[in-house]
C-alpha positions in Angstrom: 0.0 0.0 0.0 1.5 3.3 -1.0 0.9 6.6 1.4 -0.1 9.9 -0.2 0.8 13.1 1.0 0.4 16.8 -0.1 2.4 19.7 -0.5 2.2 22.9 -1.9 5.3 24.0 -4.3 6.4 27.7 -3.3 5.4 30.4 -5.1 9.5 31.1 -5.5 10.2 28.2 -6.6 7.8 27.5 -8.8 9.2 31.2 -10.6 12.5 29.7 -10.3 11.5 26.7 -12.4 9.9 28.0 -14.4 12.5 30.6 -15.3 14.9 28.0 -16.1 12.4 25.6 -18.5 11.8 29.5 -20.9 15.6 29.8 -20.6 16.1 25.9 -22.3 13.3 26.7 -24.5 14.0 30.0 -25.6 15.2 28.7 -29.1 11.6 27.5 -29.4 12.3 25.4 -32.4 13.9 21.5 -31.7 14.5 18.4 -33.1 12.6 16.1 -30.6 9.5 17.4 -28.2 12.0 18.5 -24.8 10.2 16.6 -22.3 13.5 15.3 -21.0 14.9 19.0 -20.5 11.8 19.9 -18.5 12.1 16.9 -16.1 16.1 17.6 -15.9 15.0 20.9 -14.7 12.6 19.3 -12.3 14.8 17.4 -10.7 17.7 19.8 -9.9 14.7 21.4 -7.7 13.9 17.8 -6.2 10.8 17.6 -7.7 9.8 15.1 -10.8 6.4 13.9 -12.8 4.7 11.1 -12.0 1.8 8.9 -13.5 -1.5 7.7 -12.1 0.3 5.1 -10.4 2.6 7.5 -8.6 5.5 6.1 -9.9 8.2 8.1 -11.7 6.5 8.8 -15.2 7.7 6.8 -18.2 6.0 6.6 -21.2 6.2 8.1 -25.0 5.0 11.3 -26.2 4.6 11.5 -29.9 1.9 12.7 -32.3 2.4 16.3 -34.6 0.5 17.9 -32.2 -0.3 17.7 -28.6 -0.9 19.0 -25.3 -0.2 17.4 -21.5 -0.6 18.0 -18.4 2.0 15.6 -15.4 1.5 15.1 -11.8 4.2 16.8 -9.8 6.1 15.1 -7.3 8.5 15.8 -4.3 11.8 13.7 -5.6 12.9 12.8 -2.1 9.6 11.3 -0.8 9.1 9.0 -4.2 9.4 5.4 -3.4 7.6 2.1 -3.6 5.7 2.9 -0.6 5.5 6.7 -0.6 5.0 9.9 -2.7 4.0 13.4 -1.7 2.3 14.6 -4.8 2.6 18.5 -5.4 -1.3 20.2 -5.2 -0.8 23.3 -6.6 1.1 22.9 -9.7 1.3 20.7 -12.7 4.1 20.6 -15.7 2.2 21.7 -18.5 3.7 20.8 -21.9 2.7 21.8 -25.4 4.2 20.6 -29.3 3.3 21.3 -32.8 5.6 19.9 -35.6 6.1 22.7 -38.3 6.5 22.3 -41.9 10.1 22.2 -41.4 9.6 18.6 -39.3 11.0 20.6 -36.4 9.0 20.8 -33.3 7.3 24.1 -31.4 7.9 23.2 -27.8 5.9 25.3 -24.5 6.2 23.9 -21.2 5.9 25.8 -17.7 5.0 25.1 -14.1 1.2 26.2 -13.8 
């Protein structure tokens, strides 16, 4: 049996956050949808996405167009028995492939 908790993520840190994901996607335009950037960035704050399991997310994200929304997660409190999901935020995360096969990427901490 897994115990849930709740937290809140700071307003400061969510502005910190989300400062650094505009700074990795300020060339707007990539190769591959930057999901991986956006949990890096995560991470280095102790936080990280989860699924509906609360387990660390892993899955695929493909399509031309799409838009998600991930579970937030404290990274320290995330094991087989335990996770302390974040109540007041969620990554958002947004791609549309252009002409050019190149991909429009938008993500931020809501």
């Amino acid at each position: 049996m897994i115990v849930i908790n709740q937290v809140s993520m700071k307003r400061n840190v969510k502005n910190h956050i989300n400062k650094e994901i505009h700074q990795a996607l300020k060339p707007t335009y990539f190769d591959t949808i930057q999901l991986a950037t956006c949990i890096n960035i995560l991470e280095r704050h102790g936080y990280t996405i989860i699924q509906e399991d609360y387990k660390p997310w892993d899955g695929i994200i493909c399509g031309a167009t799409g838009h998600e929304y991930f579970t937030i997660a404290q990274l320290q409190d995330l094991r087989e028995d335990n996770c302390t999901v974040v109540k007041n935020a969620q990554l958002s995360l947004s791609w549309h492939k252009m002409a050019s096969g190149r991909y429009e990427v938008i993500a931020y901490v809501s």
